[in-house]
N, C-alpha and C positions, 0 to 999 in steps of 0.2 A: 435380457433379464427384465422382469416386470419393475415397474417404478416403486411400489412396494417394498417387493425383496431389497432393490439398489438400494431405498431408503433406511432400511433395515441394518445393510451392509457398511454403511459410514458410522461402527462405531466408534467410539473414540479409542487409541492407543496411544498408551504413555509418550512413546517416538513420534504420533502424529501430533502428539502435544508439543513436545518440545522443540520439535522443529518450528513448530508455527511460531512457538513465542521468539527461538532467537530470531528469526523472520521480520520478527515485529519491530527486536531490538534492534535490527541492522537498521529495518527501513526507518526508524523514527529518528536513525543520525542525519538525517537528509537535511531536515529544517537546519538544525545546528552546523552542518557545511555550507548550505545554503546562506544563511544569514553572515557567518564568517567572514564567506568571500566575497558579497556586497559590500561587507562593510569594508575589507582588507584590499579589494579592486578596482569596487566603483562599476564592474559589470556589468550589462544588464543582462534581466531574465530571460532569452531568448540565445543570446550570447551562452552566458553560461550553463545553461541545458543543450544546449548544441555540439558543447565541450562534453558536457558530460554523456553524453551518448555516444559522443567520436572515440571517447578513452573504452568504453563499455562495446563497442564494434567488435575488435578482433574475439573475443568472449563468446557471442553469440551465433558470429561466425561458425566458430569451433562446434561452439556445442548444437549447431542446425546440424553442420558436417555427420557431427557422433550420431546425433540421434536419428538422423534419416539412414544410418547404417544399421543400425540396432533396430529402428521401426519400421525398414522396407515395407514389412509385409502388409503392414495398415498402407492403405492405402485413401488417399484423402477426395473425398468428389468433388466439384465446385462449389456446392453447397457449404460445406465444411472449410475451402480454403475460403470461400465472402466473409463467414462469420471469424476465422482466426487472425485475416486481416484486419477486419470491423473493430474487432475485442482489441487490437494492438494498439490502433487507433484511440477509442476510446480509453484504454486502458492508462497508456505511456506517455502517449504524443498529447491529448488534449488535456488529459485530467493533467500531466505533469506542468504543461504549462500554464494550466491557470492556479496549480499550484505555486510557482516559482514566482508568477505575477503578484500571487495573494504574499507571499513572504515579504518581498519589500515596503508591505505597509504594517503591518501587524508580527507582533513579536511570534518567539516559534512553539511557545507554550498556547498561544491562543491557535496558532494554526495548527495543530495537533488535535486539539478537544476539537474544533469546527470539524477537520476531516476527518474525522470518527463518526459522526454523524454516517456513513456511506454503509455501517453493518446494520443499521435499521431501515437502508435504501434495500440491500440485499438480502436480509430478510422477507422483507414485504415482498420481494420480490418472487422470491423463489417459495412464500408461501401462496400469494395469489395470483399467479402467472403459472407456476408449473406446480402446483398444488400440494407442495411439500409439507408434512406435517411439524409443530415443532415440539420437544417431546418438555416438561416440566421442568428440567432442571436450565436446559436454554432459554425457559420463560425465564424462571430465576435470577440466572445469570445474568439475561438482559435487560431485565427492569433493572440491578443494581448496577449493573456497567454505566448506563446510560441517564439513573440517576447521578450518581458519580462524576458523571461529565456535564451534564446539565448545572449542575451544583458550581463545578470549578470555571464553565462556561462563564455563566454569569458574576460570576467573581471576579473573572480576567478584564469583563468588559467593563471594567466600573475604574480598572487603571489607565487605558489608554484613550479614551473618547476624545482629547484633546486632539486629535491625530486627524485632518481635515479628509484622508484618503481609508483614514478604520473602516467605514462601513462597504467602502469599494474594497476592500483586500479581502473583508471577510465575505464579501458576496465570492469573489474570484474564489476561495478556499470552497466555500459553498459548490460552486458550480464542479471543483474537483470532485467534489465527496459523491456527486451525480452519476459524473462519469467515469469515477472509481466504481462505483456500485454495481453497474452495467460489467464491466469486467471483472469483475470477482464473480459473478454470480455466469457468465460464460465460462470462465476461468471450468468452474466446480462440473461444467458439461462438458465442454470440450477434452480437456485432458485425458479421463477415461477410453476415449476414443483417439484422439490423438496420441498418448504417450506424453509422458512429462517433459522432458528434452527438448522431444521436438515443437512443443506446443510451446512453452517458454522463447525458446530461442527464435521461431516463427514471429510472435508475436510482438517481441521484441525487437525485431529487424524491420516488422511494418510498422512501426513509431518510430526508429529512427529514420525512416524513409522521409515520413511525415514532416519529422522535426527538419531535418537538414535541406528540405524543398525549403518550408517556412524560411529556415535562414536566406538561403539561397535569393528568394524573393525578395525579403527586406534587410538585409545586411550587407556587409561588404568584408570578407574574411580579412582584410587587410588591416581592417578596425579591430580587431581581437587584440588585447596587451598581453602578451606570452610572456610574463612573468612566473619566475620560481614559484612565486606564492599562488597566481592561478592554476598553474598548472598540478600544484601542490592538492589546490583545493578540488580540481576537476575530477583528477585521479580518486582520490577517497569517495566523490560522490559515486563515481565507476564502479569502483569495486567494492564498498565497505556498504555503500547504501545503495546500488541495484545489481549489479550483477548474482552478490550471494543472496541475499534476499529476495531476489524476484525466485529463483531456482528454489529456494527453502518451502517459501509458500506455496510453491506450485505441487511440489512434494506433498505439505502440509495438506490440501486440498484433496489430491488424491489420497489421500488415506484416513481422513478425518469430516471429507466434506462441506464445503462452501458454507452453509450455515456455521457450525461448529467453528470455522476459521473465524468469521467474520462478531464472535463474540470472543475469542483468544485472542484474536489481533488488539482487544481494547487497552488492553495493558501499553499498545504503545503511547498514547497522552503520558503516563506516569513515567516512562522512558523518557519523554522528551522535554516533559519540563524539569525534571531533575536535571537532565543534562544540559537543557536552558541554562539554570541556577549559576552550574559549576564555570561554564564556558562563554556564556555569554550573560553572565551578570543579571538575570532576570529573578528579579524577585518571587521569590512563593510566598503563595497568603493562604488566609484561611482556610478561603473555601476551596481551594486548590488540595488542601490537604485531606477535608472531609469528600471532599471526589474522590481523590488520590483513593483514598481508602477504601472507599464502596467496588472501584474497580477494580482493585486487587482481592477483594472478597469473591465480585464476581469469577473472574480468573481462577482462583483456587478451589472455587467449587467445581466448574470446567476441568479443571486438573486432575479432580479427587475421583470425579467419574473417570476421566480417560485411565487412572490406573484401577479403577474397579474392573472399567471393561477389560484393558491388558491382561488381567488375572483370570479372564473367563471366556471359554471358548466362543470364535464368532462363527 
């Protein structure tokens, strides 16, 4: 199919919308498990992403299994397994870690708005790298998304600067949102070709590869405290915040478009710091609220198109 046409073909539908968003909503519960069980364990981040990919295994397993049975007939060249391992890597294994790193210095409302910053990585990306156009209502959308976080960004930073390790966390959150960027924007290539199932669940097994060498090299499984409550908090990261949300997205993607995702996912900040508020005591302020807002404008107008398009033949 010409690039064109393909680009044509990602319009939005109401289901490629709503999948994206609860996508968004699973994955922004991450920071709020994440901080939980630092505070609840004393963990560290290498440890407890190590858990969380060992409980997230048998998942992925399965669903490599399903989908290379359903997907035989695709059949994959080297070229395409470099890049789905590359994307897993980048994707799970490096960005999640210097995510989990960035959490123990900075609250998860700040770590939220920083790795948002990654849908203006993949944008840029996939407009001047693979020459994709963006069409008005995603300029729209993303000038307000990204004022909105910009706005609350700078809001957040003017609470914790006391914090001798703030600008190290939020560099580490930074460096996620990098190599978050790089996999979303494969994400939006690969699949098509690959198949949803199988590309997820691929991808995901070459970052746990990743992760669990890492341990391997610098840990010692015996130092792990296997308490009720870690293993309480490992499980929900497993399942509540990547198994079903890596899958949603991947979904999302294929039916709506990497672009298109990557301004629908912004709603997650608004996700996270609410659920900051309620769970872990994090104050919301001002300008959290006037962000707050510009992002769920942007959102809703994302929304309003995807069921204009649903309503009209593609």
């Amino acid at each position: 199919m010409p690039e064109s046409k393909k680009n044509t073909a990602y319009q939005l539908s109401l289901a490629g919308f709503l999948i994206t968003i609860l996508g968004a909503v699973f994955f922004s519960t991450k920071a709020i498990f994440v901080k939980l069980a630092f505070k609840s364990t004393g963990v560290d981040a290498v440890t407890l992403l190590t858990l969380r990919m060992l409980f997230s295994l048998p998942f992925y397993l399965v669903a490599a299994w399903i989908g290379s049975k359903k997907e035989s007939a695709i059949a994959l060249t080297k070229r395409e397994w470099f890049f789905l391992i590359l994307l897993g890597i980048f994707g799970y294994y490096l960005s999640s870690l210097f995510d989990f790193i960035g959490l123990q210095y900075v609250s998860a409302g700040l770590e939220r708005l920083i790795l948002f910053l990654y849908p203006t990585f993949s944008v840029l990306i996939n407009t001047w790298i693979y020459k994709t156009k963006l069409n008005k209502t995603q300029i729209i959308a993303l000038v307000l998304t990204y004022l909105g976080i910009g706005i609350a960004y700078f809001g957040e930073m003017k609470i914790d600067t006391s914090n001798p390790n703030f600008y190290y966390g939020s560099f580490m959150i930074f460096l996620c949102a990098i190599t978050y960027s790089f996999y979303l924007v494969g994400t939006g290539r690969m699949v098509p070709k690959v198949g949803v199932t199988r590309y997820t669940a691929y991808a995901m097994l070459s970052a746990t590869v990743g992760i669990f060498l890492h341990f391997l090299l610098t840990k010692n499984m015996q130092e792990i405290p296997f308490t009720p409550t870690l293993i309480w908090y490992t499980v929900a990261l497993a399942l509540i915040a990547t198994v079903l949300p890596s899958f949603l997205m991947s979904n999302g993607m294929k039916m709506i478009g990497s672009n298109n995702v990557s301004i629908i996912t912004s709603i997650g900040p608004v996700s996270t710091i609410i659920q900051a508020h309620f769970f872990l005591g994090e104050t919301i302020i001002f300008p959290q609220l006037i962000g707050t807002t510009l992002v769920i404008i942007g959102v809703l107008l994302i929304g309003w198109q995807s069921k204009k398009a649903s309503a009209e033949p593609v």
